[in-house]
N, CA, C and O of each residue as an XYZ file, in Angstrom:
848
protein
N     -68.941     -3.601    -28.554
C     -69.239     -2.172    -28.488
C     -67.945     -1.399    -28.709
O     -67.020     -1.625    -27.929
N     -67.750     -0.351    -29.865
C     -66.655      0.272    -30.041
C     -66.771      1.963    -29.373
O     -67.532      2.929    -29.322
N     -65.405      1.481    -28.931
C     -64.970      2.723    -27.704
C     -64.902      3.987    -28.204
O     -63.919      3.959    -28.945
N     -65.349      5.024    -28.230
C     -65.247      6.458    -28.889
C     -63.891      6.832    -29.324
O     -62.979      6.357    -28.649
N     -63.626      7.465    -30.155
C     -62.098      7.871    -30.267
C     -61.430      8.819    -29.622
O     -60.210      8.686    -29.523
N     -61.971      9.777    -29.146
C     -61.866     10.673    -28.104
C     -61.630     10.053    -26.876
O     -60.760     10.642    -26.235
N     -62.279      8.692    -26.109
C     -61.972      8.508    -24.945
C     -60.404      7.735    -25.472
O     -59.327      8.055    -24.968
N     -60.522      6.876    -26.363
C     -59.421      5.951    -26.444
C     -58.122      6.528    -26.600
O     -57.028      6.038    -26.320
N     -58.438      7.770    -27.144
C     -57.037      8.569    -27.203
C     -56.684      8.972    -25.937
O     -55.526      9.165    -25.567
N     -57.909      9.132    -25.116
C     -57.753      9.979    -23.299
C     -57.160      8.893    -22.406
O     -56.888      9.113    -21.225
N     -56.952      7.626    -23.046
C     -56.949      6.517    -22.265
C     -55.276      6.409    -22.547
O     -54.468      6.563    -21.631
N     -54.849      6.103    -24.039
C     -53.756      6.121    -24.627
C     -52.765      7.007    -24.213
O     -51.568      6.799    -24.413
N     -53.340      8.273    -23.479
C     -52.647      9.376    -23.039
C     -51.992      9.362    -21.750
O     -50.950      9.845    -21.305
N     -53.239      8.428    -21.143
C     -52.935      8.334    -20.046
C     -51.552      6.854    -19.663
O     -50.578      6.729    -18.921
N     -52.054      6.270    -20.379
C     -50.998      5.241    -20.117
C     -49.518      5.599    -20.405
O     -48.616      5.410    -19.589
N     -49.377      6.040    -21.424
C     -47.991      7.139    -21.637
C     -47.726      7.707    -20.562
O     -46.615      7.431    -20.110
N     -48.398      8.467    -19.930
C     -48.131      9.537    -19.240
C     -47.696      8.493    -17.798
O     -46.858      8.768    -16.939
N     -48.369      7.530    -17.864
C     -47.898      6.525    -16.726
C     -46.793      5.777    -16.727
O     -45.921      5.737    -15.859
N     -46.861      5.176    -17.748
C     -45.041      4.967    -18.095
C     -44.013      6.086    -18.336
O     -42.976      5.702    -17.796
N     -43.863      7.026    -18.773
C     -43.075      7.697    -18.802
C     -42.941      8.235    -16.864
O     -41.885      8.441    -16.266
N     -44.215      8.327    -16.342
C     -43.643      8.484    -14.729
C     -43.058      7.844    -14.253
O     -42.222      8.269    -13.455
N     -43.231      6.229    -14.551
C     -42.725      5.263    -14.106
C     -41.169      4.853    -14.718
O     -40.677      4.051    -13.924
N     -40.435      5.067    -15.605
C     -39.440      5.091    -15.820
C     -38.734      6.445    -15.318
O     -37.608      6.335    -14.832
N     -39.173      7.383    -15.383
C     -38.568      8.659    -14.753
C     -38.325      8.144    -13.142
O     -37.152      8.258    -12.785
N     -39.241      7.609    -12.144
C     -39.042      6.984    -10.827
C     -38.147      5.742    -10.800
O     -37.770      5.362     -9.692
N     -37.782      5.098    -11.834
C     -36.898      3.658    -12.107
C     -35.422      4.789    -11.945
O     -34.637      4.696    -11.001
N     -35.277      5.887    -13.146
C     -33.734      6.293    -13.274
C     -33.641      6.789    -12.115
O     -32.737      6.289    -11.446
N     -34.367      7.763    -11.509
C     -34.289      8.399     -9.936
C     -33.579      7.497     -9.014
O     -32.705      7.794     -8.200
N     -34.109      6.323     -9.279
C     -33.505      5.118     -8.453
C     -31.880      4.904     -8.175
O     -31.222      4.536     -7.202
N     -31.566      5.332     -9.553
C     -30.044      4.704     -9.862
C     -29.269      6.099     -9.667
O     -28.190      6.228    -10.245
N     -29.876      7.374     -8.711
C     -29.558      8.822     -9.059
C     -29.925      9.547     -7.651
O     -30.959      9.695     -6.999
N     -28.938      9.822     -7.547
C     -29.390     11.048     -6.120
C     -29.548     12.401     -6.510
O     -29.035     12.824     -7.545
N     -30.321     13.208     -5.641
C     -30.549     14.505     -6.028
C     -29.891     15.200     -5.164
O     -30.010     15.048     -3.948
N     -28.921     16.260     -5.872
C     -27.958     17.289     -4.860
C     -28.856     18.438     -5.436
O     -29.267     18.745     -6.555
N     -29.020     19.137     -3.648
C     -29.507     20.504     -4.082
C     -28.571     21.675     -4.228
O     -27.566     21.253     -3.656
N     -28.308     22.830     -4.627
C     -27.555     23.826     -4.484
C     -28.429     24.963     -3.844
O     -29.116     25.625     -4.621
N     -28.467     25.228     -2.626
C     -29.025     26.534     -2.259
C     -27.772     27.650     -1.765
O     -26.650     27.560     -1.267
N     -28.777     28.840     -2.266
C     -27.865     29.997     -1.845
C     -29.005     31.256     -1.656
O     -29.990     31.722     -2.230
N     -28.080     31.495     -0.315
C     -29.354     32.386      0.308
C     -28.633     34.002      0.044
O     -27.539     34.326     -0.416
N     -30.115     35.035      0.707
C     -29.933     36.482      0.123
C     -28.256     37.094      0.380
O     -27.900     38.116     -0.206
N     -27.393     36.405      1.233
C     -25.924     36.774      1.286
C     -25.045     36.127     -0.274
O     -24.197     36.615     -1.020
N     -25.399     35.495     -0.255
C     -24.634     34.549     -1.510
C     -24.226     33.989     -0.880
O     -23.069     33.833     -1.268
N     -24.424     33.327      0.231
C     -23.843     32.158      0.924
C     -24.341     30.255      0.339
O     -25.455     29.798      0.594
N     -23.606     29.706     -0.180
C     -24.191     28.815     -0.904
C     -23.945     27.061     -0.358
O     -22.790     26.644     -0.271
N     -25.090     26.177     -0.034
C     -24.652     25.444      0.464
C     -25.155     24.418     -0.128
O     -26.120     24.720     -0.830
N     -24.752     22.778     -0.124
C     -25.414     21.326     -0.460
C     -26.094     20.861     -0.092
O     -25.853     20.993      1.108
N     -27.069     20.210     -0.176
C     -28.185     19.266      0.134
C     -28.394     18.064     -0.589
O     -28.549     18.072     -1.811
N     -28.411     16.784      0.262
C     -28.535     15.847     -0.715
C     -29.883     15.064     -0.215
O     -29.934     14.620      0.932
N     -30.833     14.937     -1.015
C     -32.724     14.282     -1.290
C     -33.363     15.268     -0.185
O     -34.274     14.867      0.539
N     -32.727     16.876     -0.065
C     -33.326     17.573      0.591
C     -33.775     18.700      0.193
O     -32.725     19.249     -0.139
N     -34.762     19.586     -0.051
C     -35.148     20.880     -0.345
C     -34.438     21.366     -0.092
O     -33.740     21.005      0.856
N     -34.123     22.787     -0.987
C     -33.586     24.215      0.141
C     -34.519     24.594      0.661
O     -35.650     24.180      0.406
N     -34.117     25.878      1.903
C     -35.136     25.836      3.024
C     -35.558     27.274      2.064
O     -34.868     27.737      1.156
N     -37.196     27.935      2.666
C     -37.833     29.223      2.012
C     -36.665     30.069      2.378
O     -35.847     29.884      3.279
N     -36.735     30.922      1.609
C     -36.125     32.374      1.025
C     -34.530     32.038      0.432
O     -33.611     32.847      0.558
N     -34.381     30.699     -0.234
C     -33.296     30.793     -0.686
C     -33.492     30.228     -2.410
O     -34.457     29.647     -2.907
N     -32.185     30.654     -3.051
C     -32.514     30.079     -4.447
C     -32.268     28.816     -4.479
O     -31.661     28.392     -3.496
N     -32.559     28.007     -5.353
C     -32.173     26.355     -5.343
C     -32.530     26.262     -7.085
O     -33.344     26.614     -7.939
N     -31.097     25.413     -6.843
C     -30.457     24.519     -8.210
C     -30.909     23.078     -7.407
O     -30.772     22.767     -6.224
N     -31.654     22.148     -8.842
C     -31.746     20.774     -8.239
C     -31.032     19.994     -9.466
O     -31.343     20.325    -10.611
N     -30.080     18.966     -9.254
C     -29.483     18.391    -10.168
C     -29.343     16.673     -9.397
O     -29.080     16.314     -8.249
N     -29.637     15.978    -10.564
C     -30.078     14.737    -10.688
C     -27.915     14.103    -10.309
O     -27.054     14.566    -11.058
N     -27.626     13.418     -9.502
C     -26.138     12.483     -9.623
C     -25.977     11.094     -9.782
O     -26.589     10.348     -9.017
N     -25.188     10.593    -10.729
C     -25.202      9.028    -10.290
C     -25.205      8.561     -9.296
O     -24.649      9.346     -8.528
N     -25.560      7.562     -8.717
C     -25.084      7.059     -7.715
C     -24.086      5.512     -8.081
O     -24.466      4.425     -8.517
N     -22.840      5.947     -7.727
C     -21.626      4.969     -8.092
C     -22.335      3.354     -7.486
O     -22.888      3.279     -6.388
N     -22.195      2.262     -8.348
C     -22.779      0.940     -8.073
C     -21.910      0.411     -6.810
O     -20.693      0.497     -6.644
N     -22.894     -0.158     -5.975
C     -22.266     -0.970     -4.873
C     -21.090     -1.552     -4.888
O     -21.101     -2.259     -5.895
N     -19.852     -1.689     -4.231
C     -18.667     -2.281     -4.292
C     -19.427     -3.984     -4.293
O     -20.595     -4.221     -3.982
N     -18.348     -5.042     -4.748
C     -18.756     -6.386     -4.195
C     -18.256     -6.921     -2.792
O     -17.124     -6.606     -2.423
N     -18.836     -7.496     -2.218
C     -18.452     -7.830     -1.158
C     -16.879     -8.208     -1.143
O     -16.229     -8.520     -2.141
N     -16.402     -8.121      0.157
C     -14.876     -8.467      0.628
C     -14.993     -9.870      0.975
O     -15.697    -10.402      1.834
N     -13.735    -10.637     -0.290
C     -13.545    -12.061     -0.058
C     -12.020    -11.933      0.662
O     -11.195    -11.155      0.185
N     -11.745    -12.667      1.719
C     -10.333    -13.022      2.468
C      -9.282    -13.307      1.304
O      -9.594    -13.957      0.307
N      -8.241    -12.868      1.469
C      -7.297    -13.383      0.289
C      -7.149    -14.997      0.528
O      -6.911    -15.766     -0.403
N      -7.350    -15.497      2.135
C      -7.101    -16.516      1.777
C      -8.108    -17.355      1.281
O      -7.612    -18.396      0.850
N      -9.738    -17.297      1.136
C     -10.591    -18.084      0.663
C      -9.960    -17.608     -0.883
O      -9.574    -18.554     -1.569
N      -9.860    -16.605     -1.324
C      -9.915    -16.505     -2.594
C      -8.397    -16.871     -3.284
O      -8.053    -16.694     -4.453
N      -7.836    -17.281     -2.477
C      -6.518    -18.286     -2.991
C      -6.775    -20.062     -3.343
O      -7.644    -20.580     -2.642
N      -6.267    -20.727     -4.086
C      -6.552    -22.242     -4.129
C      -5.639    -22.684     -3.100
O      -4.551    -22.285     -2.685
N      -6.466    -23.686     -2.804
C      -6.135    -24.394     -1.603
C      -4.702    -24.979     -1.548
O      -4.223    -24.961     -0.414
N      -3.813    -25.554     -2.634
C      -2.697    -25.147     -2.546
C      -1.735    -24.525     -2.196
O      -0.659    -24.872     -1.707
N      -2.385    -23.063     -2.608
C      -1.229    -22.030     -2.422
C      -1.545    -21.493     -1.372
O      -0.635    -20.753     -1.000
N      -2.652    -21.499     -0.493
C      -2.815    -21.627      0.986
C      -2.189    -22.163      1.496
O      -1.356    -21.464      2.073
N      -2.048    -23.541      1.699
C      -1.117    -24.420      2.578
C      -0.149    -24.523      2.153
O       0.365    -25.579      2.523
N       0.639    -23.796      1.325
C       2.284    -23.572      1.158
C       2.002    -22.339      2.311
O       2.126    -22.539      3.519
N       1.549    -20.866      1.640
C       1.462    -20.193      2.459
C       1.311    -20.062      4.130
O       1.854    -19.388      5.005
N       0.478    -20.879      4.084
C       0.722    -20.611      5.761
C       1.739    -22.091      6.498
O       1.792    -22.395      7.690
N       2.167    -22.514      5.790
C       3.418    -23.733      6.128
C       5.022    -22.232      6.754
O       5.820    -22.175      7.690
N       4.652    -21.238      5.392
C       5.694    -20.457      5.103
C       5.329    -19.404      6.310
O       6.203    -19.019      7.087
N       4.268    -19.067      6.381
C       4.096    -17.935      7.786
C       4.495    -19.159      9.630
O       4.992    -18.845     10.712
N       3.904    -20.593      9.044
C       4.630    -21.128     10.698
C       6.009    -21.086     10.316
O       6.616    -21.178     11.383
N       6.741    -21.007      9.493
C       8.101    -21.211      9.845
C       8.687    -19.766     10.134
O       9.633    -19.575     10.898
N       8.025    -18.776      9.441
C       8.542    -17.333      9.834
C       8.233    -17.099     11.350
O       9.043    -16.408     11.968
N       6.859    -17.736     12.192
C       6.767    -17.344     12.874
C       8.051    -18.132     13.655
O       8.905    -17.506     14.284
N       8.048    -19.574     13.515
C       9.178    -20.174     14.649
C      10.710    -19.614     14.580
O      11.605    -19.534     15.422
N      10.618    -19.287     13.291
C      12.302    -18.557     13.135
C      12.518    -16.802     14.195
O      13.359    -15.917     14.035
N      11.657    -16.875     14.961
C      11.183    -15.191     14.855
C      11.276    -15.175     16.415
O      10.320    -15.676     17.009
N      12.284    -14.674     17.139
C      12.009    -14.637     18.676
C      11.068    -14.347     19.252
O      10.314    -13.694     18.531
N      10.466    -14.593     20.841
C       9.175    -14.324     21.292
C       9.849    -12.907     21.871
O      10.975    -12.410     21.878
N       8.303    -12.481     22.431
C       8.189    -10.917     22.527
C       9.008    -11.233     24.169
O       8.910    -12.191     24.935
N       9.911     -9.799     24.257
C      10.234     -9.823     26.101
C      10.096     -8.830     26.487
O      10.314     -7.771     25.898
N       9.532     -9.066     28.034
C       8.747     -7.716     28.894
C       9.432     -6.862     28.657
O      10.608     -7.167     28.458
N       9.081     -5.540     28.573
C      10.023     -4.609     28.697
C      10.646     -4.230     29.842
O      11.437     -3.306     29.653
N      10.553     -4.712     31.245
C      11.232     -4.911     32.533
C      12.539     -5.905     31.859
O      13.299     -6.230     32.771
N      12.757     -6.178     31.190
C      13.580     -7.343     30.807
C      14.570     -7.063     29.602
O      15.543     -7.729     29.249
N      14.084     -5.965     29.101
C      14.712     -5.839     28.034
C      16.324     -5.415     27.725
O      16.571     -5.206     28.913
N      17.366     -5.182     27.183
C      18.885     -5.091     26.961
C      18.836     -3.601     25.723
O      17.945     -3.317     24.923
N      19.760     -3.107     25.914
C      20.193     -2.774     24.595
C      20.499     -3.030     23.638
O      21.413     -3.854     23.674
N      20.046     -2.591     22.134
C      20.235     -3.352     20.965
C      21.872     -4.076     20.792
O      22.869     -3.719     21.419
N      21.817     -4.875     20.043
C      23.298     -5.123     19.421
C      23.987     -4.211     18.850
O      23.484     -3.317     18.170
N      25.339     -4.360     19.091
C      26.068     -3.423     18.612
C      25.731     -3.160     17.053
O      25.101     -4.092     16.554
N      25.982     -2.221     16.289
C      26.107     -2.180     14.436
C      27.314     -1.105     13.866
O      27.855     -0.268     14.589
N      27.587     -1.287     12.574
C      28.650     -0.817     12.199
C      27.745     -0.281     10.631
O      26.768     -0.751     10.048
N      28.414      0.610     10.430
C      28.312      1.056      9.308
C      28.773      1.137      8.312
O      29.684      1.938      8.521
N      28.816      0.869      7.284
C      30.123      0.407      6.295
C      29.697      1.040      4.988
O      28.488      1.212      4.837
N      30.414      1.363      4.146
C      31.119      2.241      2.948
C      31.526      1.354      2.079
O      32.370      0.546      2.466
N      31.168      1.300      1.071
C      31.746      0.159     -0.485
C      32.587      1.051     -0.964
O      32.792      2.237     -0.707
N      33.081      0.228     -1.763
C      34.363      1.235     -2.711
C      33.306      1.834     -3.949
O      33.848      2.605     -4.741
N      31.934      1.554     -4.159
C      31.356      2.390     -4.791
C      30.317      3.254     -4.240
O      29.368      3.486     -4.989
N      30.312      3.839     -2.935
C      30.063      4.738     -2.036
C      28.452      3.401     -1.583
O      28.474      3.508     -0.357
N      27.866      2.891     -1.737
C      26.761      2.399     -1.005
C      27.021      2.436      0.379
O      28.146      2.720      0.792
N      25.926      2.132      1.259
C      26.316      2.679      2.678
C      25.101      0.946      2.936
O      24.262      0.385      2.231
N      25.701      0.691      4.351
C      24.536     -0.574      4.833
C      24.783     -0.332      6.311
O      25.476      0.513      6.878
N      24.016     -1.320      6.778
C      24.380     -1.402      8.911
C      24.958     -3.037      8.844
O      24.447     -3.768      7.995
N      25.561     -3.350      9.356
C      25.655     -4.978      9.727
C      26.215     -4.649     11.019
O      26.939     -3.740     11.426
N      25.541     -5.885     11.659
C      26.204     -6.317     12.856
C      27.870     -7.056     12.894
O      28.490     -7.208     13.947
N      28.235     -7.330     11.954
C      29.722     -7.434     11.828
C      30.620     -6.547     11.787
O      30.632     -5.605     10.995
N      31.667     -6.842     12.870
C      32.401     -6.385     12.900
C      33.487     -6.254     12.158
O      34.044     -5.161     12.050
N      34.013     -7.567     11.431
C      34.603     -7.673     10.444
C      34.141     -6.916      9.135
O      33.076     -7.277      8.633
N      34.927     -5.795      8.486
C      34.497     -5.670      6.884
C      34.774     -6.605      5.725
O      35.684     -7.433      5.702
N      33.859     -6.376      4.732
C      33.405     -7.369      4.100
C      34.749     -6.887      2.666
O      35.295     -5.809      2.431
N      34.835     -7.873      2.173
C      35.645     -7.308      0.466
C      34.807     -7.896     -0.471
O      34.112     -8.897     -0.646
N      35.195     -6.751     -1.061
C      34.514     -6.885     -2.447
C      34.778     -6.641     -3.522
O      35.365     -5.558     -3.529
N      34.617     -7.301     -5.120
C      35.522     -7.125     -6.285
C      34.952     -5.342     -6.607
O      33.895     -4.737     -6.426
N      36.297     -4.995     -7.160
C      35.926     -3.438     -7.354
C      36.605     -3.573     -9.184
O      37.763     -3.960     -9.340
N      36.021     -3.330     -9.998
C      36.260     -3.691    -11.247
C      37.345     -2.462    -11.389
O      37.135     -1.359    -10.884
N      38.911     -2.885    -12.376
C      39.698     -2.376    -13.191
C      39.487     -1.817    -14.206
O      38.497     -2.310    -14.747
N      40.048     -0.770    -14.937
C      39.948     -0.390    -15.951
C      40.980     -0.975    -16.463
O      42.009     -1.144    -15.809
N      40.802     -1.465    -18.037
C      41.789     -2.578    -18.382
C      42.047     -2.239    -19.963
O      41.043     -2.484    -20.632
N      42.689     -1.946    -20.404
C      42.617     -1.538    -22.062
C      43.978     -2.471    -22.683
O      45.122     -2.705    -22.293
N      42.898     -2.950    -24.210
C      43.899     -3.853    -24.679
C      44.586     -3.429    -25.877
O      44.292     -2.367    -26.424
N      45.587     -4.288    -26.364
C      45.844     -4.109    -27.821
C      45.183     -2.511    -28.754
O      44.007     -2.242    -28.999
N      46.013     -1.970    -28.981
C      45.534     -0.661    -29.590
C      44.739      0.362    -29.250
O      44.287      1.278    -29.937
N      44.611      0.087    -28.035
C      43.402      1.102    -27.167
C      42.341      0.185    -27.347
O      41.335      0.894    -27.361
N      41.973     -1.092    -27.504
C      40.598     -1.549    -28.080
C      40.246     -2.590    -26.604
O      40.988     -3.390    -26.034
N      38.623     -2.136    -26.262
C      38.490     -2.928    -25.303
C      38.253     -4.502    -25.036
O      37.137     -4.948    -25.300
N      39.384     -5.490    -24.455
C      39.282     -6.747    -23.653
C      38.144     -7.393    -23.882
O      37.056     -6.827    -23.992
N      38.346     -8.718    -23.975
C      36.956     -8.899    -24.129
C      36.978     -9.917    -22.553
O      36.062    -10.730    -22.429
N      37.882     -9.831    -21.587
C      37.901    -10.394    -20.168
C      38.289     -9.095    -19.481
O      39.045     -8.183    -19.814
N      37.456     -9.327    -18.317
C      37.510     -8.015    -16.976
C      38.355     -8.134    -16.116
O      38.620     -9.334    -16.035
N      39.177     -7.319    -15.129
C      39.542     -7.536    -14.341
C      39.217     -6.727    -12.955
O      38.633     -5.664    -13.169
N      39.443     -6.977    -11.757
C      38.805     -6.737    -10.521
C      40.037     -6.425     -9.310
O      40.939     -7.263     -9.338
N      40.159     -5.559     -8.476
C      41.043     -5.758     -7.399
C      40.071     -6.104     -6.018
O      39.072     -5.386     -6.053
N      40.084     -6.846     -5.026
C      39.665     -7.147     -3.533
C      39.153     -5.788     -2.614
O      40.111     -5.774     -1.841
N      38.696     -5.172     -2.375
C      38.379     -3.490     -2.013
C      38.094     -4.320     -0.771
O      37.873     -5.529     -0.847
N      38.103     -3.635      0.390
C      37.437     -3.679      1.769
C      36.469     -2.551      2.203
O      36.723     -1.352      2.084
N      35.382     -3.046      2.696
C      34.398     -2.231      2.901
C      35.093     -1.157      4.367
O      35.804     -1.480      5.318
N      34.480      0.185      3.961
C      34.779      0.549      5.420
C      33.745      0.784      6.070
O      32.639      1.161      5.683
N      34.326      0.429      7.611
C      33.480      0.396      8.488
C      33.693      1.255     10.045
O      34.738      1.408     10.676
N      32.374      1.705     10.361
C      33.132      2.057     11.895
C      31.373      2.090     12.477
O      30.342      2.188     11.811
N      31.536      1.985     13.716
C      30.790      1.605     15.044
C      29.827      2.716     15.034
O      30.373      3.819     15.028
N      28.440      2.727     15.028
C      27.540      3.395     15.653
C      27.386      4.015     16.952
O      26.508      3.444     17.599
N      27.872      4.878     17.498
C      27.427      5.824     18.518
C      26.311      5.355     19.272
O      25.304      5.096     18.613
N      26.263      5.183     20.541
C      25.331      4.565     21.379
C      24.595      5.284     21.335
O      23.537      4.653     21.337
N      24.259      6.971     21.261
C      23.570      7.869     21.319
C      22.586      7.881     20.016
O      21.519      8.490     20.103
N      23.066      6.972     18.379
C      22.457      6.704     17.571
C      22.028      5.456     17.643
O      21.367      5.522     16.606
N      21.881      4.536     17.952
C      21.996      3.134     17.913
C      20.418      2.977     17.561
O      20.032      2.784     16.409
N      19.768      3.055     18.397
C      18.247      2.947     18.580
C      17.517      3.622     16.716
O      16.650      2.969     16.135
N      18.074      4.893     16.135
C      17.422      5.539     15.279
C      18.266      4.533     14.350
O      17.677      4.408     13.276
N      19.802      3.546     14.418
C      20.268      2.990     13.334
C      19.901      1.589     12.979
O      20.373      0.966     12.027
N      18.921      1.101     13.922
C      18.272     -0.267     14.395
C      17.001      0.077     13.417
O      16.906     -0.570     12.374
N      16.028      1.071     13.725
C      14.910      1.228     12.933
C      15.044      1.564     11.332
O      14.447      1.072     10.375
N      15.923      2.459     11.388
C      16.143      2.247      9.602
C      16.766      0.807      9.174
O      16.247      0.085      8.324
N      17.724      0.556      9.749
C      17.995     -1.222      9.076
C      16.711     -1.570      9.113
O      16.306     -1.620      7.951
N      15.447     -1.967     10.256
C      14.163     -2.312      9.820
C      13.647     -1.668      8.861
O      12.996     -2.438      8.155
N      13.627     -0.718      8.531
C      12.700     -0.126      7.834
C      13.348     -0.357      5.931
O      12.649     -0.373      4.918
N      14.785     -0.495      6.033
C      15.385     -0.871      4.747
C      14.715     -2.097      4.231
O      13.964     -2.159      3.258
N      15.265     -3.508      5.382
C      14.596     -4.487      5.097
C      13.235     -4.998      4.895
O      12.941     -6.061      4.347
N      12.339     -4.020      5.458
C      10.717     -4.121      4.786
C      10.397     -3.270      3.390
O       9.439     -3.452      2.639
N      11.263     -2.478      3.278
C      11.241     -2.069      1.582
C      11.531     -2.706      0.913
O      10.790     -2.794     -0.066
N      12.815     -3.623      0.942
C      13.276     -4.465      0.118
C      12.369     -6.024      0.334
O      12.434     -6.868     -0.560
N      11.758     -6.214      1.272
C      11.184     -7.841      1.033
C       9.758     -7.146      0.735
O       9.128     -7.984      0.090
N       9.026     -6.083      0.897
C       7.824     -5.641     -0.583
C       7.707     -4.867     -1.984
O       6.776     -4.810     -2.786
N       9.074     -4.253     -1.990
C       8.731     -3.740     -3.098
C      10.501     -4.417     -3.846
O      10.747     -4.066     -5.000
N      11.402     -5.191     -3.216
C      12.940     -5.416     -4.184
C      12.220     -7.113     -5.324
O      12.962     -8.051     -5.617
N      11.229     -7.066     -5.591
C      10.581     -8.465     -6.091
C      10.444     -9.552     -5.362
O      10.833     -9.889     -4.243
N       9.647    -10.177     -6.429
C       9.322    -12.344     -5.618
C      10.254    -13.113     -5.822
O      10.077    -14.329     -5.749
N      11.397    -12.599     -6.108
C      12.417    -13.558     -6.221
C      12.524    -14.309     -5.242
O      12.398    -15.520     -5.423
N      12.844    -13.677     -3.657
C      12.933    -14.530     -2.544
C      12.496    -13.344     -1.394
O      13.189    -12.725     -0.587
N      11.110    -13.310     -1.671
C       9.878    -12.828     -0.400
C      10.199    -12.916      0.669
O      10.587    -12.028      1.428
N       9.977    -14.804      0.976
C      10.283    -15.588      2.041
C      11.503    -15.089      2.573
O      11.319    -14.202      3.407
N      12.295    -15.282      2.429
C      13.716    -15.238      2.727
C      14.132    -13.814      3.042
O      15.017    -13.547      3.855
N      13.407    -12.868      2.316
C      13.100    -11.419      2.637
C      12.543    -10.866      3.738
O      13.111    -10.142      4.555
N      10.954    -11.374      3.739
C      10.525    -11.246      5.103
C      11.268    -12.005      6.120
O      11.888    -11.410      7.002
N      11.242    -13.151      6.052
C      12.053    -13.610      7.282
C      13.026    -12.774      8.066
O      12.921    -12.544      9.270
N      13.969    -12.346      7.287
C      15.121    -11.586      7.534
C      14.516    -10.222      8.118
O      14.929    -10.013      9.259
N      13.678     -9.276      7.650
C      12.935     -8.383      8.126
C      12.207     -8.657      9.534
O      12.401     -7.876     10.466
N      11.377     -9.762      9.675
C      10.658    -10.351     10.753
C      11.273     -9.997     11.691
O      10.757     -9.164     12.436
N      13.136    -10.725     12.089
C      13.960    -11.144     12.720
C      14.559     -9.955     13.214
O      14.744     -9.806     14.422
N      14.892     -9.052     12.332
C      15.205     -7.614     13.010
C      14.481     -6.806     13.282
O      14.891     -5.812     13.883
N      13.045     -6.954     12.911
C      11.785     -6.178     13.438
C      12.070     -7.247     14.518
O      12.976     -7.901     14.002
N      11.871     -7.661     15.432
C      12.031     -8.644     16.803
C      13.044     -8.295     17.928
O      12.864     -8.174     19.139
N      14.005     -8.186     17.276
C      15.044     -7.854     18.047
C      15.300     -6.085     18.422
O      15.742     -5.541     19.435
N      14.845     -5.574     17.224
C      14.308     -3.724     18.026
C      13.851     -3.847     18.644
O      14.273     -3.602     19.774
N      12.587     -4.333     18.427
C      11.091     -4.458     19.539
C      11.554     -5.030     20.576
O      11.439     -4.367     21.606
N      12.089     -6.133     20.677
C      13.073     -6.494     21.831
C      13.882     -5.840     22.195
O      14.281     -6.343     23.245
N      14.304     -5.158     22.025
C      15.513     -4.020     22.950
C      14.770     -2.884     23.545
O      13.559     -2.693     23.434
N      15.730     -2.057     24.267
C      15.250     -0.882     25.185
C      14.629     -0.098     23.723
O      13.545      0.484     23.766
N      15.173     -0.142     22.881
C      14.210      0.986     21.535
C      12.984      1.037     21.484
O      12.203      1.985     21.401
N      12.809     -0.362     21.553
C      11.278     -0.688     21.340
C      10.311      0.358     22.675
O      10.577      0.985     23.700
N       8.963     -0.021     21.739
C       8.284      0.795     22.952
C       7.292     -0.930     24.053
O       6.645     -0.717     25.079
């Protein structure tokens, strides 16, 4: 029995009209709706999968909605098992190199520090008392005014003088705070050996009256 053409087109119409709802409800999916209302002041406010309320105007606009982050993997699952067990071989030895924590009923004043001056103005803290020397390059001109093709250097001594007890505590936290710049952002050349050194004087602030 053949179907009238009039219904089959009413039928055809309809199925369109059903898919096209049905993909319009699929993108909705992937899309939030922000409202814009603004009421008889011009006071204008957001709404998000909410009407504006009666007596105000409303803007409705369709937003992406940004795709789910992926879940959070541990750096250490997502390391090979290798470079795990170097790694944490390298965190027990930082930890054993690293003094334990002491009560603060117990605690001392930091170590003494000195401040010292290069012959090319750099500035550092060391706990030595002794200054350090260091080659300070010559100006050296050869044969006809034409430059050497060997350098020469004189012995410079760093200068140094003693931190003020009244600074001591604020000259303890910047040495920490130098040495954690330099073992994350001075390169991987030697991390290890970086942090360590950082660890050790983060320990010994925290260990002194500075610490809290």
């Amino acid at each position: 029995m053949n179907m009238p053409v009039a219904r089959w087109l009413s039928c055809l119409a309809l199925a369109l009209a059903a898919s096209a709802a049905a993909g319009a409800q699929e993108q909705e999916m992937d899309q939030a709706v922000l409202y814009r209302c603004t009421d008889a002041a011009g006071h204008v406010t957001f709404q998000n999968d909410k009407a504006c309320p009666p007596g105000t105007r409303q803007q409705r606009r369709l937003v992406d909605v940004p795709p789910a982050l992926p879940a959070y993997v541990p750096r250490e699952q997502r390391m090979p098992a290798v470079v795990a067990a170097e790694q944490a071989r390298d965190d027990q030895r930082i930890e054993d190199s690293i003094a334990a924590p002491v009560p603060p009923g117990e605690r001392k004043a930091p170590p003494p520090l000195y401040q010292c001056t290069t012959w090319d103005q750099s500035r550092y803290f060391t706990e030595r008392a002794e200054p350090r020397s260091r080659c300070a390059p010559l100006q050296v001109v050869g044969i006809a005014g034409r430059s050497p093709a060997a350098s020469a250097c004189e012995k410079v001594a760093d200068q140094c003088s003693a931190v003020p007890e009244a600074a001591l505590c604020g000259s303890w936290r910047q040495r920490v705070d130098e040495a954690e710049f330099r073992w994350k952002f001075a390169g991987a050349a030697a991390d290890d050996d970086r942090r360590l050194h950082y660890e050790q004087l983060r320990a010994t602030y925290e260990n002194s009256t500075c610490g809290r």
